[in-house]
N, C-alpha and C positions, 0 to 999 in steps of 0.2 A: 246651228247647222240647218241647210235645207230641209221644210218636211217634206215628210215619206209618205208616199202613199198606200195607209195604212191596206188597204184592197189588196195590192199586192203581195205585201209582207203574209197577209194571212193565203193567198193563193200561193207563196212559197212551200209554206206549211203544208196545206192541202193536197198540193203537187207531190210533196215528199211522204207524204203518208197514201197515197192513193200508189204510188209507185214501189214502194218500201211492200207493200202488202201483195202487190199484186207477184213482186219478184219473189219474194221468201219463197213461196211453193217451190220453184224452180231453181236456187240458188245453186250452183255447185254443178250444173248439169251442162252437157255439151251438147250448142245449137248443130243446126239451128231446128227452133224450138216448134210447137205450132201453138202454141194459148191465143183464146179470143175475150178470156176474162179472168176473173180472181176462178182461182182452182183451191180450196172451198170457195164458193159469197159466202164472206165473211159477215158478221151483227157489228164490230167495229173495227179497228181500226190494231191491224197484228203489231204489235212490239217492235222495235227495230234499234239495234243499235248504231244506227246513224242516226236517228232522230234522240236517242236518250243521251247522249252525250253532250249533243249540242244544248240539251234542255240543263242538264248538270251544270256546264260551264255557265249557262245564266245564270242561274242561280248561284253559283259562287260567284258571281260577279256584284249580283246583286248583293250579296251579304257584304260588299267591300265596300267602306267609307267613299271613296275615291275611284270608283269602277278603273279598271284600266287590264289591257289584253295582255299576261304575264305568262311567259311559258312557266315560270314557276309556282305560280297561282294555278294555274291549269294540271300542269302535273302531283301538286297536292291536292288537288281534286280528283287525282287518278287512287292514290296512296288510300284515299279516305274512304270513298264513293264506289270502285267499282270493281266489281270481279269478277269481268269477262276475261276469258285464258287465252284468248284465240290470237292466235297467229304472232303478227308483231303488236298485239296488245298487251302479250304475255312477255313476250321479250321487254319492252320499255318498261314494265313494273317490276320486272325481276330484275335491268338495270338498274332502276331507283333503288330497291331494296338493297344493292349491292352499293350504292351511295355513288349511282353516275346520273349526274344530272342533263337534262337537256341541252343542248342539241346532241348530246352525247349518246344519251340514252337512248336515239334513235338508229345512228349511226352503227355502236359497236356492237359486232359479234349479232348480228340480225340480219337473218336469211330471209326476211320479209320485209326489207327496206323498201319494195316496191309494192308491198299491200295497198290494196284500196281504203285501208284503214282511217287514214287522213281524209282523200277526196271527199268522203262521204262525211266528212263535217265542216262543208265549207261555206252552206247557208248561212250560216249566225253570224260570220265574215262577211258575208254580201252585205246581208240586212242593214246590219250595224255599220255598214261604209257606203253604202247604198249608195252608188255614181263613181266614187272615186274607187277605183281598181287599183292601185296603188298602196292607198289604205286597208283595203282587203285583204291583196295579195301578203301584204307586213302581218296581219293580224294571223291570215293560216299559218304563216310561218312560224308563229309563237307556237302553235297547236299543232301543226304537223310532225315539229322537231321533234317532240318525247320521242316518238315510236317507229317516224320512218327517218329516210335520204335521199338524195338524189333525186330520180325520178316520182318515188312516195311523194315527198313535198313538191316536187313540181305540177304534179295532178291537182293537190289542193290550190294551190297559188291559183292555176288555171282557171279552176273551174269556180273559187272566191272571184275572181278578178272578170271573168263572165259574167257570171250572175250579178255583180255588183253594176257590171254596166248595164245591164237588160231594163233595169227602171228607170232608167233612160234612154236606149237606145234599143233601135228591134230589127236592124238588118242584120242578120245572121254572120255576114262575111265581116263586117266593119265590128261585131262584138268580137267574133273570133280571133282579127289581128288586134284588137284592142288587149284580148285578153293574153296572146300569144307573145306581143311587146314587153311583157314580163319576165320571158323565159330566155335564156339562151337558142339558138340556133341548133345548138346540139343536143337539146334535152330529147328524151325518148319520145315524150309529151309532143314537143310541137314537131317533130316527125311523124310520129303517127296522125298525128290532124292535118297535116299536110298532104300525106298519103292519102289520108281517107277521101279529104277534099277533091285531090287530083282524082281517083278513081270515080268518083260522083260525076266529076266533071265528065271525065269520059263516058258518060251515059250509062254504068251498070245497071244494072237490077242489084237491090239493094242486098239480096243473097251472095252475087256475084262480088258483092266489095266486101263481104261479110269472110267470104272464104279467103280474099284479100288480105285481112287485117291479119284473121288466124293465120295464115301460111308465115307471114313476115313478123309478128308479133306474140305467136301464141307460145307455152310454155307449159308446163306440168302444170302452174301456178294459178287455177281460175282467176283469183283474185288480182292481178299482176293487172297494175294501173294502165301500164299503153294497151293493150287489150281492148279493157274498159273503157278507157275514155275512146278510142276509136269508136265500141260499138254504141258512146250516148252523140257524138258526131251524126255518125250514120241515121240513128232515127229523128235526130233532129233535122235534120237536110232532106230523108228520102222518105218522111212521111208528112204528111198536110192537114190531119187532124190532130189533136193530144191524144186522141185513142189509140191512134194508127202509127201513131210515134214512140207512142213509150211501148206498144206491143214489138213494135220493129226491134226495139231497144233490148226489152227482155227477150224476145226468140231470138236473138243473135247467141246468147248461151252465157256461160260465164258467170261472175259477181252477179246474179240476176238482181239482187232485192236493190244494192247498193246502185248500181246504173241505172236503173228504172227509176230509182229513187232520187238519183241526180238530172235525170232529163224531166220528170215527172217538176222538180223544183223549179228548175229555169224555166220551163214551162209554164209555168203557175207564176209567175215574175213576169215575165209579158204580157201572159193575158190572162188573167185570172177564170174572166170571163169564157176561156174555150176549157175548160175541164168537163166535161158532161157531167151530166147528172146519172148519168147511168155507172159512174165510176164512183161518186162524191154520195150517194145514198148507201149503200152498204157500210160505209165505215165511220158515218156520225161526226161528230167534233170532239167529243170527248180523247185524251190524249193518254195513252198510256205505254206504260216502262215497262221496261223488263226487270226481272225483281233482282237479277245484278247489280243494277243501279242503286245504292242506300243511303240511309242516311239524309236524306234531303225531302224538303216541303215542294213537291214540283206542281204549277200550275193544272189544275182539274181538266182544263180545255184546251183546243187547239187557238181558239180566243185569247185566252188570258193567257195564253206565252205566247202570242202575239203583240198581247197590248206588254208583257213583259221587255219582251228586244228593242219593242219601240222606246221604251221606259229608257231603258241600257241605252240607246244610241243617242238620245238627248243629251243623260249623263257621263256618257263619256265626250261628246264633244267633239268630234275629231280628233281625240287624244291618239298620238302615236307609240308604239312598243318603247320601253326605253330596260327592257328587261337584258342583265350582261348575262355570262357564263362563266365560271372558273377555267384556267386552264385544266388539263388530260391529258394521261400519258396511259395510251393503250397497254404498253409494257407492266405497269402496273397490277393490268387483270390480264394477265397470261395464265394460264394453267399451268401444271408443275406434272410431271410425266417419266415414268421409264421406258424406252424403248427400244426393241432390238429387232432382229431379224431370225427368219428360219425359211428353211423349205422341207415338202417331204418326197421330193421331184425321186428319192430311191427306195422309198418306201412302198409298204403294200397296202392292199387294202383295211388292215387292222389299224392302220396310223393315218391313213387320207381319207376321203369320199372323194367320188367328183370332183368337186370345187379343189382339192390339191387341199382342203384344212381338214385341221383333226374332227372324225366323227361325234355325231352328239352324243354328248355322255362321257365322253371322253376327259380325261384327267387334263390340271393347267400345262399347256406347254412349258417345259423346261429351255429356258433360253436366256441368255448373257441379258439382260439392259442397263441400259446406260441412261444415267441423269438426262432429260428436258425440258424444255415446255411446247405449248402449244397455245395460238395466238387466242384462241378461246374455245366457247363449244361448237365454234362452227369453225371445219376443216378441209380445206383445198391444197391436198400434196399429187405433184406432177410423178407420174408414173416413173419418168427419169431420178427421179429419187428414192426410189425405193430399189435398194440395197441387196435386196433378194426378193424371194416370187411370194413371199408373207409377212407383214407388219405384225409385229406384236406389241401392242400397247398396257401399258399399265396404269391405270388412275387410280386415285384415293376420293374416298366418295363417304359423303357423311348425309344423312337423311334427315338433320337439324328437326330434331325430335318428330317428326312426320310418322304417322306406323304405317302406310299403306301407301305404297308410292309405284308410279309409272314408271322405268326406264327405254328409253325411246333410242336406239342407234339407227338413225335414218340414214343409208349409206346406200351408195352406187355400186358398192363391192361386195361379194360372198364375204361372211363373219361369222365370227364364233364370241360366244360370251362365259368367261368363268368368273362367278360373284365370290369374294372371300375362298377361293381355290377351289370352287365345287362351279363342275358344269351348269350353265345357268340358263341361257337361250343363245340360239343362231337364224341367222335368214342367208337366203341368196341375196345377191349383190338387187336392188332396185334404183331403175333409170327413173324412176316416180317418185322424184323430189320434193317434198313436202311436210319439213322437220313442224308440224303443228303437233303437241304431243296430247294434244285433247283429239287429234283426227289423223294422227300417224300414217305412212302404208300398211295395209295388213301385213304381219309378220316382225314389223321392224322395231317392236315395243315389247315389253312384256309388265304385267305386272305382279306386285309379290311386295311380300313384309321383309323390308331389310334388319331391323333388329336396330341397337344403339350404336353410336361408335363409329368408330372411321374403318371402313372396310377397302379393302382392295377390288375396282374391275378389270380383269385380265381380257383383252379384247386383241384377239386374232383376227387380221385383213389382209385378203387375197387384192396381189397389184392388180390394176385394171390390162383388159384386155389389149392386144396391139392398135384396136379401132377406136381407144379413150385416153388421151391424152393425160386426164386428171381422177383420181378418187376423191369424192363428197363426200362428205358424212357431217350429223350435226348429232351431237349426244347432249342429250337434256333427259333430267329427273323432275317430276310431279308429284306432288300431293293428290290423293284421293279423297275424295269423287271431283275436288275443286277442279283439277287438271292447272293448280297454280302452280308455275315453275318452284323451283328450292331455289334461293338463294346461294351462293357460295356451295352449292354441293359438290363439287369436283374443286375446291378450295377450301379443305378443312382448318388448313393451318388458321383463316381468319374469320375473324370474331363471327360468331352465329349470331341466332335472332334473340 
């Protein structure tokens, strides 16, 4: 293969680590922002899980006779290696545990199919395809599949297949339709780049396109890729220095560490040369993990996983994915359910609240149900189906020997919860979607020692209002302190751990 020029490869790194640190502070928070630097100045170089992942997957690349981009390789690196909980990180591990393999395991029953979870590992893709975007764009998709779909992996393809052209090419419009050429027409992705584009063009200020993207884009979901990727657009186009770009980037709001950390890269692939020094002195070269990462020998320096990737794209070659999948039959992992209906629309206040559900403390509701399932722990029933003005659900729930465990009912509707027939928790209904059971809504979790055995959750919901077409809710159970999902816990009939 072509060589690479090694300058770059390490100004990737550089970009990603000076952007990844400056975002953390800010992550999570809604722009737009005002930072004019690292909030601490940091002594090195803060942890990031978009860079430790990507160092992982070398390294188990490295350990293979025969280096080659294997979603299956990659997801037994997830099994082995790591125990971050978050978002659709947790989901695709608790897929695998549950024995669904990728692209699957991104796909099913994940309310976070559009995390930025993937984008933010699409460096190691460029590097190692360094020119060809095709090749790159094939290699995210090995990586994206665990955990996201759709729009998740179109982010990564993207922004692999960008980057890969930038060491080559540096007019901003001709990478972006290079990189764009990858995607459907309809992806969310090259919508929102195209939006952004257009609004740019028409002369905003760069706040002015910012409130753009949010109006048309935005979502409960900070993390939520069309978002993101509009706001690493935006400071790559509306700003003219690295400083002034990746600041643009992070005060836009949002994914802060991961966007900063993806503009901050491409960045560092163009021109190595423009990263100041006033960014590149606080954080050293030394490289380090986050201690979720284990198990693995990772390079000391931002150097020598440097000269690693280079090592890796030698040895692989140009090689291309040739990793298949087993068939899937979602039916398979359905949930298994009793449910029926009630109202207390002629009741008094001893049997309702407010909400029209029985008050807290209150004894299991007595009501008919009937054998179902439900297509998993994430749940979209259209108000037109519901039967009467209260669902009552009934699961079987097994704690697969866990002694201290989360239960999370993240739901858009007022609820009631009775654990094993004793009142347990309730919330009101929340339009703040965001079933992460390590960062739940306030209210919509509880935790508590369930005991051994297969217990019953009795879970009382109010229909949605006449102004909401559909009820959400995603019910997921954790381990403590890890916040790792349980496998099979609303599935006791099959085989535990």
């Amino acid at each position: 293969m072509k060589q690479v020029d090694r300058q770059r490869v390490m100004g990737c790194w550089l970009g990603k680590a000076v952007g990844g640190t400056l975002g953390q502070t800010f992550e999570g928070l809604e722009g737009p922002l005002e930072a004019e630097f690292y909030v601490p100045v940091p002594t090195e170089m803060v942890p990031n899980d978009d860079l430790d992942l990507q160092v992982l997957y070398a390294c188990a690349m490295d350990l293979m006779d025969s280096p080659a981009v294997d979603r299956h390789v990659l997801a037994e690196s997830w099994r082995n290696h790591v125990e971050f909980p978050w978002n659709e990180y947790g989901v695709g591990m608790r897929n695998q545990a549950e024995g669904i393999e990728p692209p699957h395991s991104g796909s099913f029953d994940n309310w976070f199919t559009c995390g930025e979870g993937a984008a933010i590992r699409s460096e190691l893709w460029a590097c190692l395809a360094a020119g060809d975007a095709d090749l790159a764009g094939a290699y995210a998709y090995e990586d994206a599949c665990f955990d996201h779909a759709g729009d998740g992996i179109d982010a990564a393809v993207f922004l692999a297949r960008i980057q890969a052209l930038a060491f080559v090419e540096s007019d901003p419009r001709t990478l972006i339709d290079g990189a764009l050429a990858g995607l459907s027409p309809e992806s969310g992705i090259t919508r929102v780049v195209r939006d952004t584009l257009s609004w740019l063009d028409e002369g905003r200020a760069w706040l002015a396109v910012r409130e753009q993207i949010v109006a048309r884009y935005g979502n409960s979901d900070f993390t939520d890729v069309r978002l993101n990727t509009g706001f690493i657009i935006l400071g790559w186009l509306a700003g003219t220095s690295f400083g002034e770009r990746i600041l643009i980037t992070n005060n836009c709001g949002g994914d802060c560490d991961s966007s900063t950390a993806s503009i901050g890269a491409l960045l560092g692939i163009l021109d190595p040369d423009s990263i100041e020094e006033r960014w590149l002195a606080p954080i050293g070269r030394d490289l380090v993990l986050n201690p979720e990462i284990t198990g693995i020998e990772a390079p000391p320096t931002l150097d020598a996983f440097t000269d690693l990737v280079l090592d890796l794209r030698e040895r692989l070659d140009g090689r291309r994915p040739e990793a298949v999948s087993g068939p899937f039959d979602p039916q398979d992992h359905r949930i298994e359910v009793e449910l029926g209906w009630m109202n207390t629309a002629n009741g008094k206040w001893d049997v309702r609240d407010q909400t029209e559900l029985p008050p807290a403390g209150s004894p299991v509701p007595t009501v008919e149900l009937t054998a179902s399932t439900l297509p998993g722990t994430w749940v979209r029933m259209p108000a037109a189906d519901f039967q009467d003005r209260i669902l009552v659900l009934r699961y079987r729930f097994d704690a697969r020997g866990r002694t201290d465990v989360r239960l999370m009912f993240n739901c858009t509707e007022h609820y009631r919860i009775w654990f094993g027939g004793e009142y347990l928790h309730g919330a009101q209904g929340s339009q703040y979607q965001f079933p992460a059971p390590h960062m739940a809504p306030l209210g919509q979790f509880i935790d508590f020692r369930p005991g051994a055995g297969v217990h019953e959750v009795t879970i009382a919901v109010k229909r949605p209002p006449a102004h909401r077409e559909v009820a959400e809710w995603v019910i997921g159970a954790v381990e403590l302190p890890g916040h790792m999902w349980i496998e099979n816990s609303f599935r006791p009939d099959v085989a535990g751990r």
